[in-house]
C-alpha positions as a Python dict, from the first residue, in 0.01 Angstrom:
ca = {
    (1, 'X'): (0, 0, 0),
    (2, 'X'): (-182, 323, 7),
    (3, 'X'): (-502, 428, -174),
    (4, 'X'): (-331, 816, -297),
    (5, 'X'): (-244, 849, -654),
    (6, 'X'): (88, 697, -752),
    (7, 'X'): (56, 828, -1130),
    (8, 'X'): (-96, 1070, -1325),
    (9, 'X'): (-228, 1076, -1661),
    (10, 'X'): (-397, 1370, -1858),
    (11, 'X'): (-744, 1349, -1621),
    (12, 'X'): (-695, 979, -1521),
    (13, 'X'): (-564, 901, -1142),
    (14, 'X'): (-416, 531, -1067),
    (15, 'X'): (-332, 447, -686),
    (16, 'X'): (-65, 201, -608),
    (17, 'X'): (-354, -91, -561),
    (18, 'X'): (-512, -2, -867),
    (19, 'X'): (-174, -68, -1046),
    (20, 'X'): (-150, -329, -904),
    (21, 'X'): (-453, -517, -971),
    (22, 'X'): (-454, -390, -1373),
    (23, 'X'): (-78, -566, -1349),
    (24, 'X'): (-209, -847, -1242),
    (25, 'X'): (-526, -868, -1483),
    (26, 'X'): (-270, -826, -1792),
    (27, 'X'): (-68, -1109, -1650),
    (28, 'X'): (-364, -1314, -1632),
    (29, 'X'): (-426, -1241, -2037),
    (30, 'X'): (-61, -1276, -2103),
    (31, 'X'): (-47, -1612, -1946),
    (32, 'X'): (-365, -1736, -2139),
    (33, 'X'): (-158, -1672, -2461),
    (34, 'X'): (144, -1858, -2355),
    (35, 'X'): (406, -1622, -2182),
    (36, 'X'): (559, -1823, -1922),
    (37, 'X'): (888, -1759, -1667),
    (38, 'X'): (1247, -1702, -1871),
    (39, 'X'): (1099, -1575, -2162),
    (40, 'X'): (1106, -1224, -2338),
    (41, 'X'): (820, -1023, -2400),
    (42, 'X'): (846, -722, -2638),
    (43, 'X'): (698, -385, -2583),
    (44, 'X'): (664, -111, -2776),
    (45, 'X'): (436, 160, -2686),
    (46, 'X'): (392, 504, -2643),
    (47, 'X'): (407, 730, -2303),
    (48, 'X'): (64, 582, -2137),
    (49, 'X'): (16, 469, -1783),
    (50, 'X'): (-70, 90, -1984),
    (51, 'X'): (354, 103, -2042),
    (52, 'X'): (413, 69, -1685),
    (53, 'X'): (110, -192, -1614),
    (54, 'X'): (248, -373, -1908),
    (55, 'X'): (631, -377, -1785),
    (56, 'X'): (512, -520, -1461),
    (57, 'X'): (277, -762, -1576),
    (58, 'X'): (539, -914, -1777),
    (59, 'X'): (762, -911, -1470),
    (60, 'X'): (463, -1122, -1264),
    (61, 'X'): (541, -1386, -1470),
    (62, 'X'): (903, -1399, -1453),
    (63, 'X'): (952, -1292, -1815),
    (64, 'X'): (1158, -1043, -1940),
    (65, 'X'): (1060, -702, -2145),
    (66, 'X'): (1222, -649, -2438),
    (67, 'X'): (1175, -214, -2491),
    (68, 'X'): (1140, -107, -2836),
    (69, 'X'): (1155, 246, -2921),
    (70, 'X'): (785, 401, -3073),
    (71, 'X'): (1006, 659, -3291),
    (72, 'X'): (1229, 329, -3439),
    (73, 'X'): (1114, 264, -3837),
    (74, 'X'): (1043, -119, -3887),
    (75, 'X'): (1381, -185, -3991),
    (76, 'X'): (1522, -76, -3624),
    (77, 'X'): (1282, -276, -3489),
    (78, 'X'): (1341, -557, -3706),
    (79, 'X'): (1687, -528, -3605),
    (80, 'X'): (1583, -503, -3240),
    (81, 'X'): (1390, -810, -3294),
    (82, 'X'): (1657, -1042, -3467),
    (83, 'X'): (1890, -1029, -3150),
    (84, 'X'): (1670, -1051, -2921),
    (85, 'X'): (1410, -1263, -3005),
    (86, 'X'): (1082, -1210, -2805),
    (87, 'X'): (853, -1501, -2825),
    (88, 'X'): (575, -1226, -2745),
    (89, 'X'): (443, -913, -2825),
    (90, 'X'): (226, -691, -2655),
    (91, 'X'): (215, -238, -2751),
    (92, 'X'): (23, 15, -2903),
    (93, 'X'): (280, 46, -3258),
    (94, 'X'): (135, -49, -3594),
    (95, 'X'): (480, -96, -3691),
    (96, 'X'): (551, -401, -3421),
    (97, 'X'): (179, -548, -3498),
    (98, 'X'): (344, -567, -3889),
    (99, 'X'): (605, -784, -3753),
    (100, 'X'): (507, -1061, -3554),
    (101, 'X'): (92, -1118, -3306),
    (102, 'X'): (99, -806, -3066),
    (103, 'X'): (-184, -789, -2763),
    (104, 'X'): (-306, -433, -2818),
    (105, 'X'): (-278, -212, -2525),
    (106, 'X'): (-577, -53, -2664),
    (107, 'X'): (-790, -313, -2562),
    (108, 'X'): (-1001, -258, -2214),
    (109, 'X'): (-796, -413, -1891),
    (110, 'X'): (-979, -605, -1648),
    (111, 'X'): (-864, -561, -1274),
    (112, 'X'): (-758, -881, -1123),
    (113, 'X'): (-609, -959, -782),
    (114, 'X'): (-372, -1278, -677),
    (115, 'X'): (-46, -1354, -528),
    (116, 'X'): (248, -1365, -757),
    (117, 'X'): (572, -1504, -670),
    (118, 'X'): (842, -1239, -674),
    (119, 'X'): (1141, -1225, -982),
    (120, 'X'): (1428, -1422, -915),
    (121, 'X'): (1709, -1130, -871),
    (122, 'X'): (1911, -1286, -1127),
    (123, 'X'): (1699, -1323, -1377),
    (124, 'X'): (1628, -1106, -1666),
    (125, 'X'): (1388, -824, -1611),
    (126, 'X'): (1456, -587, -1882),
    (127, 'X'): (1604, -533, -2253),
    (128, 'X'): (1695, -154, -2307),
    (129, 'X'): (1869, -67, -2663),
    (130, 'X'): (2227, 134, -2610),
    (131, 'X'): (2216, 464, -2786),
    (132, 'X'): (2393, 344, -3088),
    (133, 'X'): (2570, 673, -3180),
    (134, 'X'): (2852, 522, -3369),
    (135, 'X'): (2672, 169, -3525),
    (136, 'X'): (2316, -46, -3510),
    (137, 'X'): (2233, -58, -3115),
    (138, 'X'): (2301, -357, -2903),
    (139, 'X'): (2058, -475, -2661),
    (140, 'X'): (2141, -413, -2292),
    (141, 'X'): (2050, -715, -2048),
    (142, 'X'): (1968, -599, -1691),
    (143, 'X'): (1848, -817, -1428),
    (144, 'X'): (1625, -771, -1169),
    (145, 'X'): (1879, -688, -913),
    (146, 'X'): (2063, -439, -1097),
    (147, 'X'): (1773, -280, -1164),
    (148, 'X'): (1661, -303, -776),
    (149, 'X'): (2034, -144, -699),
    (150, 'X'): (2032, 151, -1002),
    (151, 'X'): (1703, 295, -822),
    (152, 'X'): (1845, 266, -517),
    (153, 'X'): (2144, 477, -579),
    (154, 'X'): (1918, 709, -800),
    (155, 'X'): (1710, 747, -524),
    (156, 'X'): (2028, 846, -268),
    (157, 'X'): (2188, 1125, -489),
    (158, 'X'): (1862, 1281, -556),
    (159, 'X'): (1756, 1224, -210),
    (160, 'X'): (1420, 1180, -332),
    (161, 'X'): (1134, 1065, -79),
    (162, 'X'): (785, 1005, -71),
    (163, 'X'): (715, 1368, -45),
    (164, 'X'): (853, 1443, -376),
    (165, 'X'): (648, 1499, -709),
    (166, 'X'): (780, 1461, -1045),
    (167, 'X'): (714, 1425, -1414),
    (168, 'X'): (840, 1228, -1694),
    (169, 'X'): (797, 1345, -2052),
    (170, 'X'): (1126, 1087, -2224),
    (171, 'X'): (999, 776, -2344),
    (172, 'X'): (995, 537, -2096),
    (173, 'X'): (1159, 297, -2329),
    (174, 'X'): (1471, 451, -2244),
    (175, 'X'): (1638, 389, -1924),
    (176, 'X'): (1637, 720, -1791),
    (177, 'X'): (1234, 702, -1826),
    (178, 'X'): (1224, 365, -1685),
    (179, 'X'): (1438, 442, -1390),
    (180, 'X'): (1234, 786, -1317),
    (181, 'X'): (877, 609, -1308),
    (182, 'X'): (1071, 295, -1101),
    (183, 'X'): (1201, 544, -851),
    (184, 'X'): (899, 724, -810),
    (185, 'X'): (644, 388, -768),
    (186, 'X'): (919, 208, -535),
    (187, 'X'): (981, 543, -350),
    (188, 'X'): (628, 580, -304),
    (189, 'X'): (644, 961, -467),
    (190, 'X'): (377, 1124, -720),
    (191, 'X'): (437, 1079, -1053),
    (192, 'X'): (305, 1254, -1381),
    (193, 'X'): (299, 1069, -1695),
    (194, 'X'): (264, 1243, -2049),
    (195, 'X'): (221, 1160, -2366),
    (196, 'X'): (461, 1338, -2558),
    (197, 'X'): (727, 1618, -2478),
    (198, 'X'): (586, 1992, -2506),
    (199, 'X'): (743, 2281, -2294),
    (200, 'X'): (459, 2497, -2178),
    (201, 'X'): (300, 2162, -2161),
    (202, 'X'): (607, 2072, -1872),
    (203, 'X'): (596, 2436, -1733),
    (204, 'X'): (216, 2425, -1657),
    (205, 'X'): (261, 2102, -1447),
    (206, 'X'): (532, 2216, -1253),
    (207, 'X'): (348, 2525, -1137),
    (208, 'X'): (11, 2299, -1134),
    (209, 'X'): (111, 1971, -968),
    (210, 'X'): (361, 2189, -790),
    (211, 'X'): (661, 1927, -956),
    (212, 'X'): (968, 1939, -688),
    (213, 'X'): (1196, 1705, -918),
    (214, 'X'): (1250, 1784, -1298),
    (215, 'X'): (1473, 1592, -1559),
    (216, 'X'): (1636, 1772, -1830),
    (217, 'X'): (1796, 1670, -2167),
    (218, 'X'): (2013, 1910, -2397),
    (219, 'X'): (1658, 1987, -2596),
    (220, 'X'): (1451, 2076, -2305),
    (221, 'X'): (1785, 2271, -2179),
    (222, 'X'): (1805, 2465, -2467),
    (223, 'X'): (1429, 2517, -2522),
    (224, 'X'): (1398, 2634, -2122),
    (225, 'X'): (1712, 2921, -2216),
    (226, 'X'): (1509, 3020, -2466),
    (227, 'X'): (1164, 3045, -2410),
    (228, 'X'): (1036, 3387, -2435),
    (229, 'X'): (800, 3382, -2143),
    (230, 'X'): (1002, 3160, -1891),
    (231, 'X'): (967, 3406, -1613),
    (232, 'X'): (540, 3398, -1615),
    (233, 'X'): (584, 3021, -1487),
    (234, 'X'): (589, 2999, -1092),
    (235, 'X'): (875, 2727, -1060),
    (236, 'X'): (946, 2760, -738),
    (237, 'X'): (814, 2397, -598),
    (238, 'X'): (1151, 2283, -775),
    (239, 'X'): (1437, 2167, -577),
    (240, 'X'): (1672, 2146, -904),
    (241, 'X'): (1679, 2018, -1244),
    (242, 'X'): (1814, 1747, -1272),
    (243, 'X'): (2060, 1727, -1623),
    (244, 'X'): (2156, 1439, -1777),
    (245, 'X'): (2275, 1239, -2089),
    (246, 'X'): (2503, 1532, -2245),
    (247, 'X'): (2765, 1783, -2131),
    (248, 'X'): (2598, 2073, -1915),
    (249, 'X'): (2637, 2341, -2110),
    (250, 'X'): (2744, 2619, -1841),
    (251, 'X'): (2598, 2904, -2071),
    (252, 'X'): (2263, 2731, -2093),
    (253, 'X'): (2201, 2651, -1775),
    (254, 'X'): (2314, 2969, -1593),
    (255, 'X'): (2069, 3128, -1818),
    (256, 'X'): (1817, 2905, -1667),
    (257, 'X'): (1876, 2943, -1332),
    (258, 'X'): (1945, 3336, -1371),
    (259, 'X'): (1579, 3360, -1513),
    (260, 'X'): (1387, 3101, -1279),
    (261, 'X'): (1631, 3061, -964),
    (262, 'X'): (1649, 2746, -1015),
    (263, 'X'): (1959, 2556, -1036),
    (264, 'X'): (2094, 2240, -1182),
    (265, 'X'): (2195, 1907, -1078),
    (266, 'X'): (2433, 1744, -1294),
    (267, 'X'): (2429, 1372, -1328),
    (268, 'X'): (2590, 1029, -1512),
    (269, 'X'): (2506, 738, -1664),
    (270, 'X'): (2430, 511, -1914),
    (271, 'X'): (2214, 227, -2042),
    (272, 'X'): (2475, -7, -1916),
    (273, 'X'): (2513, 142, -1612),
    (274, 'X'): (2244, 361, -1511),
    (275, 'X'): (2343, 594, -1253),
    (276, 'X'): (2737, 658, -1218),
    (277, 'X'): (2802, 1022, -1056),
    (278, 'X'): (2590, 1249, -946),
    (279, 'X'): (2638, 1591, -825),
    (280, 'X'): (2581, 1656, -426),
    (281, 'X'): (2221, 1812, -370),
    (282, 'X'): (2267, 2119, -261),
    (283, 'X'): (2647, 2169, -373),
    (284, 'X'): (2621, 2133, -708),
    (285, 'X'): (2882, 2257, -988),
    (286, 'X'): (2828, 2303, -1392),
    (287, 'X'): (3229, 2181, -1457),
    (288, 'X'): (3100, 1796, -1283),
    (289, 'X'): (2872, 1566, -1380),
    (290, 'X'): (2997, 1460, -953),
    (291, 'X'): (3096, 1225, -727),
    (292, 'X'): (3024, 878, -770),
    (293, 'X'): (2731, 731, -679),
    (294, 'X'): (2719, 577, -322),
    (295, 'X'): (2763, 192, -425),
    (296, 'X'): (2940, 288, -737),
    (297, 'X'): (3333, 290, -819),
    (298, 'X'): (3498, 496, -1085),
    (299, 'X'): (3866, 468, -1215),
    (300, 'X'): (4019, 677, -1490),
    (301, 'X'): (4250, 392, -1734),
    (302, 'X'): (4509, 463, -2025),
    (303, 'X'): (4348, 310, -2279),
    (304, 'X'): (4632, 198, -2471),
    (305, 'X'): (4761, 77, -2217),
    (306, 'X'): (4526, -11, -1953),
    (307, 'X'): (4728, 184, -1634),
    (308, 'X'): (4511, 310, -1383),
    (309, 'X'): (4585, 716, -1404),
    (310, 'X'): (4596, 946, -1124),
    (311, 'X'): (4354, 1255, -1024),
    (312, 'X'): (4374, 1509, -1296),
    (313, 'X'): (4510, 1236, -1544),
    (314, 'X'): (4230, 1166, -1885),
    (315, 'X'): (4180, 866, -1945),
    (316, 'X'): (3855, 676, -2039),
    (317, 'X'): (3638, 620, -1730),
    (318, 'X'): (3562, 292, -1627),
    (319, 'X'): (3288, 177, -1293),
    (320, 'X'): (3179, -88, -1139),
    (321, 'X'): (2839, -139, -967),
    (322, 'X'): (2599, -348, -811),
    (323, 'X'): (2338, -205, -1124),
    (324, 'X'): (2557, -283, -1403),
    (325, 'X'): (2423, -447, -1684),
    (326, 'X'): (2424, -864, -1715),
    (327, 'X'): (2557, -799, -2100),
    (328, 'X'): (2442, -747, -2405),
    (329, 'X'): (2292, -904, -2704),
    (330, 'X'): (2497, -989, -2908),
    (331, 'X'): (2675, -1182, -2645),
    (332, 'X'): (2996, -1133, -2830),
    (333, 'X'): (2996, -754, -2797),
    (334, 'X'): (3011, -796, -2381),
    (335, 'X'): (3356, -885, -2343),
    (336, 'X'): (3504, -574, -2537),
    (337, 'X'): (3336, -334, -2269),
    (338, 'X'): (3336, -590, -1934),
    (339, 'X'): (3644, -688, -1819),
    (340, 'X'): (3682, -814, -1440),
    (341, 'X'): (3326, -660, -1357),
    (342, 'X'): (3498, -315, -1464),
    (343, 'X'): (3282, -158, -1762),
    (344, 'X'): (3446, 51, -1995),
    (345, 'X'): (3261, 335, -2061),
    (346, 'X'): (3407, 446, -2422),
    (347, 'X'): (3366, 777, -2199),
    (348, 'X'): (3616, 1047, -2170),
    (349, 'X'): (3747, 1188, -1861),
    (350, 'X'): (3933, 1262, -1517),
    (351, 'X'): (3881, 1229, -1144),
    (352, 'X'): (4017, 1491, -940),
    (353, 'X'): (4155, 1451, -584),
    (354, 'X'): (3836, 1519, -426),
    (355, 'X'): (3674, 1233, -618),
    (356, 'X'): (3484, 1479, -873),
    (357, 'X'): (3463, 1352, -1217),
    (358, 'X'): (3472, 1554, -1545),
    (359, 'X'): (3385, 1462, -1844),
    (360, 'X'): (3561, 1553, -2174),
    (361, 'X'): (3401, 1363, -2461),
    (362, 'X'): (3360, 980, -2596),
    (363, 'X'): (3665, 764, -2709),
    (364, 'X'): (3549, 686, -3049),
    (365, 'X'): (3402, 1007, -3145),
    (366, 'X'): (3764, 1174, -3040),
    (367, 'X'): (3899, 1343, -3374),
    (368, 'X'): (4261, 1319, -3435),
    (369, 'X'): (4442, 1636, -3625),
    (370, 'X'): (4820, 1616, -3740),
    (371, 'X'): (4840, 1375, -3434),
    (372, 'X'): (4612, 1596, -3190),
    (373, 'X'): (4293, 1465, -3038),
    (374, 'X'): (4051, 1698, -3061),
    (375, 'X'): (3684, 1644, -2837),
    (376, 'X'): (3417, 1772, -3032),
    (377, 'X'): (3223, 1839, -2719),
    (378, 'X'): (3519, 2118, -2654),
    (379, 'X'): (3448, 2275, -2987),
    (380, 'X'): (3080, 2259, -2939),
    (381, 'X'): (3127, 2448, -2588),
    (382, 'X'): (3258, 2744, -2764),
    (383, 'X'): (3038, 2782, -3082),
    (384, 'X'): (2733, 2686, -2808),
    (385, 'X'): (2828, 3103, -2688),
    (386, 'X'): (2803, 3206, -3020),
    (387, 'X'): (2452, 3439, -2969),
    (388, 'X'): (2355, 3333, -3341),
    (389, 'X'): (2403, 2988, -3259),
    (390, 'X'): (2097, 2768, -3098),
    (391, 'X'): (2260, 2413, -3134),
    (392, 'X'): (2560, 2229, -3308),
    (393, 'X'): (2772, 1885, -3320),
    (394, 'X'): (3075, 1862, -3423),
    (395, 'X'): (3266, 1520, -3622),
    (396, 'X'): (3580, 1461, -3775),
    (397, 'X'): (3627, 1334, -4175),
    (398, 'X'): (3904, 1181, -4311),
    (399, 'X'): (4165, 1382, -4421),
    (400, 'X'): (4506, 1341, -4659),
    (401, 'X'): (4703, 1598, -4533),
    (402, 'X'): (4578, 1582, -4191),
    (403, 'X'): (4483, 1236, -4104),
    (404, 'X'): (4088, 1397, -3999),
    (405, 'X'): (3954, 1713, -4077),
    (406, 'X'): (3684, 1925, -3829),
    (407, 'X'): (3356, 1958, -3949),
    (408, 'X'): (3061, 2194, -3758),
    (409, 'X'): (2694, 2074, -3813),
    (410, 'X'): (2548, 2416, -3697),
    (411, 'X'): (2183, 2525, -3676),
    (412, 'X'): (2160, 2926, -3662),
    (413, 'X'): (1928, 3186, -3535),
    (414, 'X'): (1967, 3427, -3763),
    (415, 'X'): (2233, 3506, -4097),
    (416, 'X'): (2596, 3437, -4037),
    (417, 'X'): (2888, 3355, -4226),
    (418, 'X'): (3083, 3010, -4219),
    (419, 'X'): (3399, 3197, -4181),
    (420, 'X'): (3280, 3403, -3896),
    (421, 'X'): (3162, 3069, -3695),
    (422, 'X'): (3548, 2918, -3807),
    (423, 'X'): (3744, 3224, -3696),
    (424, 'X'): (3481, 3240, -3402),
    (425, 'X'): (3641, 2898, -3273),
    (426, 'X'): (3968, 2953, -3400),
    (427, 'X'): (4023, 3294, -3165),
    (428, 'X'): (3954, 3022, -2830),
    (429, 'X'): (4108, 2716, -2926),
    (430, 'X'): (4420, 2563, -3059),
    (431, 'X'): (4424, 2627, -3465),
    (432, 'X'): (4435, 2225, -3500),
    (433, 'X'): (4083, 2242, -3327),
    (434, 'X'): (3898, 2523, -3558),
    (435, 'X'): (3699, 2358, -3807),
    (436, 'X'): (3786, 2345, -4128),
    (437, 'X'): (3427, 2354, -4261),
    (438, 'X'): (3046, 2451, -4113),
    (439, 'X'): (2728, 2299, -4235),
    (440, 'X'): (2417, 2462, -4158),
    (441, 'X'): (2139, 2250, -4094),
    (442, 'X'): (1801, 2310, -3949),
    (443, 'X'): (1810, 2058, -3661),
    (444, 'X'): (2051, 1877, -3468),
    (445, 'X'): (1959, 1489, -3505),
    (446, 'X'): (1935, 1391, -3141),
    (447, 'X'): (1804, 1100, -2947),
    (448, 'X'): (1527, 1127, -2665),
    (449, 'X'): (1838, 1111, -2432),
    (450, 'X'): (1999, 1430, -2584),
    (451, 'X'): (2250, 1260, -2690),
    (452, 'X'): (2400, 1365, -3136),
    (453, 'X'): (2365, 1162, -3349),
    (454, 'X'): (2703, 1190, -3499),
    (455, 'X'): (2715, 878, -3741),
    (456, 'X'): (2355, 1042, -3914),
    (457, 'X'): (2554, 1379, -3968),
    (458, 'X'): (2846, 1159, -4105),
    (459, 'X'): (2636, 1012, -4357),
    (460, 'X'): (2462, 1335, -4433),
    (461, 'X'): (2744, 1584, -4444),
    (462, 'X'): (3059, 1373, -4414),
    (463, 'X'): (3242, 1411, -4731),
    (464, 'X'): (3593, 1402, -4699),
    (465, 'X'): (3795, 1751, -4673),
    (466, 'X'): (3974, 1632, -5009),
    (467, 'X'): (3661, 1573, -5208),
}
């Protein structure tokens, strides 16, 4: 181990050892209250370097962590809770400390040294939450060895080393966090920690810490196109920006690049499966989220009927991996996505003959007019160019006439006209894909991932088109 810092935090420094030895002083409290191998410990804190001693304290005892988001209310955590059923708590959330004994992460941690035995590679080592976009979210079981094998192919298509610095500003709770501050400690690379997401915040610590690796959502896209004073940051330690969790947007991020020279690296995965296709470094394209992972096989399937399709052919995508998920919790919802270690996405998509994969939009959040399927992420692409339009999502009610109707959540930069948005669409796409109605709102409701929240604008704005 080396004595240099590992991670960063506001004004605080920690070096590998010192991680170590804080890891192993939590353990020793943990085990004093009862936390023993095989069982689950929940967490749910907020971005401080006492998340990562606390996910690998856990781990020295051969427990599992159970990662509960700070943003959930108590009845997602509740939820959370009820399927997965920690036997321990430990976090910084009033909310969890309502619900069951929670060691406060506010409390001083006393250094400790010792030899621990390492995880078993099949055993549990953590309990991420999918994004639940279409119902409550289901609790994603990953073992230490898929874990072990989704940084390793992370850290191969970012061909990130020890010499690289980077940042994390998502909640760690979520796998892309968790992955990003396990690549960097395992890689041996620099690592900044922060509390919360803010922009200039991010832009000051690239040109400070001289950041050569930075992840990007669809927020921090969108807020990077259009900050007003982009061009005063010196960016030019980057190697990329990495994008992940939605679509690239080719509008937004040629705007980026064309303002900072910096270009993008497109990238795939899920909670399930956390690192799918990445784009090449250094021959990357906005049309790909790229090649599959080394490690990592993609197919393209018929869904109704289950044929394996050909390049060019949409289908929904389906991998296989060596960091694929155990299952879920509930057990009963594994078998509709794991089928002879092939999981099924619910993602949209086609391979090419070159092995680059494009992605067109989710299965169940396809909208079918007069017998068309229409992906919203298609609509969204165009009304995305629209200059008066800073961010949208797009869902399907039902319909008579029809079968579904196409409805535009839109938030808008200055005055327009529903009709001019509809008409917008309707003069680049097929007529069954303009919308039939817009809906101005002042936000999109997002997770930390980027990903819509479509089933929140359902219940908001969903009425059918016959009401």
């Amino acid at each position: 181990m080396t004595d240099s810092v590992a991670l960063a935090f506001e004004e605080c420094e920690y070096s590998l050892p010192h991680l170590d030895a804080l890891a192993g002083g939590l353990a020793a409290v943990l085990r004093a209250r009862g936390v023993r191998s095989g069982d689950r410990v929940a967490l749910m804190s907020s971005n401080r370097p006492e998340f990562v001693i606390a996910v690998h304290a856990v781990w020295r005892l051969g427990a599992a962590v159970v990662l509960l988001s700070p943003a959930w209310k108590q009845a997602e955590v509740e939820h959370a809770l009820s399927i997965t059923r920690p036997a321990y708590a430990v976090g910084d959330h009033p909310v969890l400390a309502g619900l069951m004994p929670m060691l406060s992460l506010e409390e001083p941690i006393a250094a400790a040294s010792g030899v621990h035995p390492a995880p078993e590679p099949g055993a549990d080592g953590v309990l991420v939450f999918s994004s639940g976009t279409t119902g409550l979210p289901k609790a994603v079981r990953h073992t230490h060895a898929s874990l072990a094998a989704a940084v390793e192919h992370w850290r191969a298509a970012l061909r990130f080393t020890a010499q690289d610095r980077i940042q994390v500003l998502t909640p760690p709770s979520h796998i892309l966090g968790l992955l990003n501050i396990l690549l960097a400690l395992r890689t041996g690379a620099w690592l900044r920690l922060h509390r919360r997401f803010d922009l200039d915040l991010m832009l000051r610590h690239i040109e400070k810490d001289r950041v050569t690796v930075e992840m990007a959502v669809a927020p921090i896209a969108l807020a990077l196109a259009a900050h007003p004073d982009l061009e005063s940051y010196d960016l030019s330690s980057l190697r990329y920006i990495m994008w992940g969790a939605t679509p690239v947007s080719a509008s937004v991020a040629e705007t980026v690049t064309r303002r900072t020279g910096v270009g993008w690296l497109p990238a795939y995965g899920t909670s399930e499966l956390p690192v799918i296709a990445c784009n090449p470094v250094g021959r990357a394209r906005l049309d790909s989220v790229g090649r599959p992972a080394p490690g990592v096989r993609v197919r393209v399937v018929a869904p109704e009927s289950g044929k394996v399709l050909g390049p060019g052919e949409i289908g929904e995508i389906h991998a296989r991996s060596p960091g694929l998920m155990a299952g879920y919790l509930p057990e009963a919802a594994t078998a509709s996505v794991l089928r002879d270690g092939w999981y099924r996405t619910g993602d949209i998509g086609a391979l090419d003959a070159d092995g680059w994969l494009r992605l067109t939009d989710r299965l169940k959040e396809l909208i079918k007019v007069r017998g068309f399927q229409v992906a919203p992420a298609e609509v969204e692409s165009v009304l995305h160019a629209h200059p008066a339009v800073t961010d949208c999502a797009v869902f399907g009610v039902p319909d008579t006439a029809d079968g579904e109707a196409i409805v535009a959540a839109v938030a808008v930069s200055e005055a327009i006209g529903p009709d001019e948005l509809i008409e917008y669409v309707g003069a680049r796409l097929a007529s069954y894909k303009r919308p039939r109605r817009v809906v101005f709102v002042p936000r999109i409701p997002r997770l930390p991932s980027g990903k819509v929240l479509r089933r929140v604008l359902k219940e908001q704005y969903g009425r059918t088109s016959d009401e």
